[in-house]
C-alpha positions as CSV (number, residue, x, y, z in Angstrom):
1,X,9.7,-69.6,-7.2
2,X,10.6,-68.1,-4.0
3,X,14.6,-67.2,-3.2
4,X,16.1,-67.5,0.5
5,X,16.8,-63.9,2.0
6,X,19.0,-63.1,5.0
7,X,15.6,-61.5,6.9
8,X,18.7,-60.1,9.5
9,X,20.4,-58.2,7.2
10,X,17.3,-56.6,5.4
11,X,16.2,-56.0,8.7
12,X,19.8,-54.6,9.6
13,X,20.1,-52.5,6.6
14,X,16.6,-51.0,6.7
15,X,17.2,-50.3,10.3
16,X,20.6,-48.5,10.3
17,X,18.4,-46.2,7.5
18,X,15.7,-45.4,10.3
19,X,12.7,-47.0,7.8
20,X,10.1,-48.7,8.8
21,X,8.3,-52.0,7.2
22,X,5.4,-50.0,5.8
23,X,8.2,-47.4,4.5
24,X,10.8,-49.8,2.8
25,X,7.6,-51.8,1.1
26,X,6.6,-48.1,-0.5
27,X,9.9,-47.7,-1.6
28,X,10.7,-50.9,-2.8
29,X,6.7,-50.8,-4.4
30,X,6.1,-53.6,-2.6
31,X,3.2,-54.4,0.0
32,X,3.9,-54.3,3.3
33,X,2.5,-57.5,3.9
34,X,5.4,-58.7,1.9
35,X,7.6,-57.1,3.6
36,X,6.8,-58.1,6.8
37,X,6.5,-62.0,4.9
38,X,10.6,-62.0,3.8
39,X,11.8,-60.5,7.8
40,X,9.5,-63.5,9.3
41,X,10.1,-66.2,6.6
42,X,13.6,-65.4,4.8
43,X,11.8,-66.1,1.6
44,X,11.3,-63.6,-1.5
45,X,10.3,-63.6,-5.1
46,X,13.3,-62.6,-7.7
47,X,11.4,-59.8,-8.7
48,X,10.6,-58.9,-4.6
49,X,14.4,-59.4,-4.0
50,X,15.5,-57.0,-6.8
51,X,13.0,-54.3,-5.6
52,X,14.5,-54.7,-1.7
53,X,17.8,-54.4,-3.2
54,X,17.1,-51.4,-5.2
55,X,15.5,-49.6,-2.1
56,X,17.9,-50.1,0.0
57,X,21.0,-49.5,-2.1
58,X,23.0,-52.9,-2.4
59,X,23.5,-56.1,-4.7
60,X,20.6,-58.5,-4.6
61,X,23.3,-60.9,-4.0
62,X,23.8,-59.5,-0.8
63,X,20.4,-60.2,0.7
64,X,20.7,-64.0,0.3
65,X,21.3,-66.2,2.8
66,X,25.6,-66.2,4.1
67,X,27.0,-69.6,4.5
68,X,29.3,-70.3,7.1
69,X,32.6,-67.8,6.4
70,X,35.8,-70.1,5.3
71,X,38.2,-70.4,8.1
72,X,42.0,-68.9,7.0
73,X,43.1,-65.6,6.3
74,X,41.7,-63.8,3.8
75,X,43.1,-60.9,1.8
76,X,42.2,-57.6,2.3
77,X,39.6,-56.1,-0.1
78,X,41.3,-53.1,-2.1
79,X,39.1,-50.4,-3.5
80,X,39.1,-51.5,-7.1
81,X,37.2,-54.7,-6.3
82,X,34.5,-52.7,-4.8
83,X,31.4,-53.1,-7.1
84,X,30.1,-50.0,-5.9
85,X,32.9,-47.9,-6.9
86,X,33.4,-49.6,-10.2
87,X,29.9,-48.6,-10.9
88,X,31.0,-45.1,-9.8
89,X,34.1,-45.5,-12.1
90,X,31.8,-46.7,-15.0
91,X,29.4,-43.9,-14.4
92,X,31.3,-41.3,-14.9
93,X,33.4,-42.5,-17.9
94,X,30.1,-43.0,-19.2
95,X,29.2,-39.3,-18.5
96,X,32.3,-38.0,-20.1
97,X,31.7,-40.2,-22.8
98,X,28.1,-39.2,-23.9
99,X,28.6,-35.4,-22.8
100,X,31.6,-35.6,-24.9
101,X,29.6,-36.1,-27.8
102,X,26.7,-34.3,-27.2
103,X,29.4,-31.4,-26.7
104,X,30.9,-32.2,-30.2
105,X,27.9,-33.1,-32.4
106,X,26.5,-29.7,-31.1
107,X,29.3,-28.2,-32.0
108,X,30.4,-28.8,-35.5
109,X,26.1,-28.5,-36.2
110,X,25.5,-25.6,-34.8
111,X,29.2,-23.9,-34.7
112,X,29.5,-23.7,-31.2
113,X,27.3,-24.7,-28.0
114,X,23.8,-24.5,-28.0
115,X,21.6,-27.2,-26.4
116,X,24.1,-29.7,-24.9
117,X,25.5,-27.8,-22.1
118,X,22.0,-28.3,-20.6
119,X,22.0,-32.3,-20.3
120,X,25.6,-31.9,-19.4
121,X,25.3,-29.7,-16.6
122,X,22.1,-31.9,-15.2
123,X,23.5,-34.5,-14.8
124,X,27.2,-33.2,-13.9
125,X,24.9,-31.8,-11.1
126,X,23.5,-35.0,-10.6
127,X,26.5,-37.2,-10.7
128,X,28.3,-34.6,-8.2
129,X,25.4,-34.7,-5.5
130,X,25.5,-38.4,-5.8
131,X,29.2,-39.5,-5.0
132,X,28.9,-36.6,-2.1
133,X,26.1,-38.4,-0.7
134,X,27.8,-41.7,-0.6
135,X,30.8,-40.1,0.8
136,X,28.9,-38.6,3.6
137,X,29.3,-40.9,7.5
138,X,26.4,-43.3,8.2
139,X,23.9,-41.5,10.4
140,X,24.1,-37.9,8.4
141,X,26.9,-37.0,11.2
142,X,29.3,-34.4,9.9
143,X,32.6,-35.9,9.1
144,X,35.3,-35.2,12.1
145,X,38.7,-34.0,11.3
């Protein structure tokens, strides 16, 4: 059962990342056929849908077809509602979390640090290259000021 897609705002996003059709279908696994199928038609599998949205880095809700914004002021969106950044939040409690014990389980079985600094580092690394990334201005421009 094919889903209705904004075919603007895939086109938009994939656009502002410089990508072509044939490149967001590799990316997204998809074929470029479909690709080229959901920016003419606005219409996409779930499972083609999730693989867009993975590709290019948002919600799948955010590919759907927007309805008509509501008329009346609307309040301004504060950084905790952000999904984005609650999944950056949950990340890393998550990485403290598991390292944590990875740190202590090593510990008291070996008497001191053996193995787990490894994982921990890797994906400390990881984590690190990742939120400096998203931090990074649209375009790879180096941030003024």
């Amino acid at each position: 059962m094919d889903m209705k897609v904004s075919p603007q705002k895939i086109r938009q996003l994939r656009e502002a990342r410089g990508w072509t059709q044939e490149h967001l279908a590799e990316v997204a696994g998809l074929s470029s056929r479909t690709v080229q199928r959901i920016e003419a038609e606005g219409n996409a599998s779930p499972e083609s849908r999730m693989a867009l949205a993975a590709a290019l880095d948002v919600e799948a809700g955010d590919l759907g077809e927007t309805a008509a914004a509501p008329s009346g002021p609307k309040a301004p969106a504060s950084a905790s509602c952000h999904p984005r950044r609650d999944g950056w939040r949950r990340h890393l409690a998550m990485y403290l979390l598991i390292c944590g014990g990875m740190l202590l389980f090593d510990f008291v079985a070996h008497g001191g640090v053996t193995w787990s600094k490894w994982p921990a580092f890797g994906w400390g690394l990881g984590l690190l290259l990742h939120w400096l990334l998203k931090r990074a201005p649209p375009g790879g421009a180096p941030a003024e000021g």
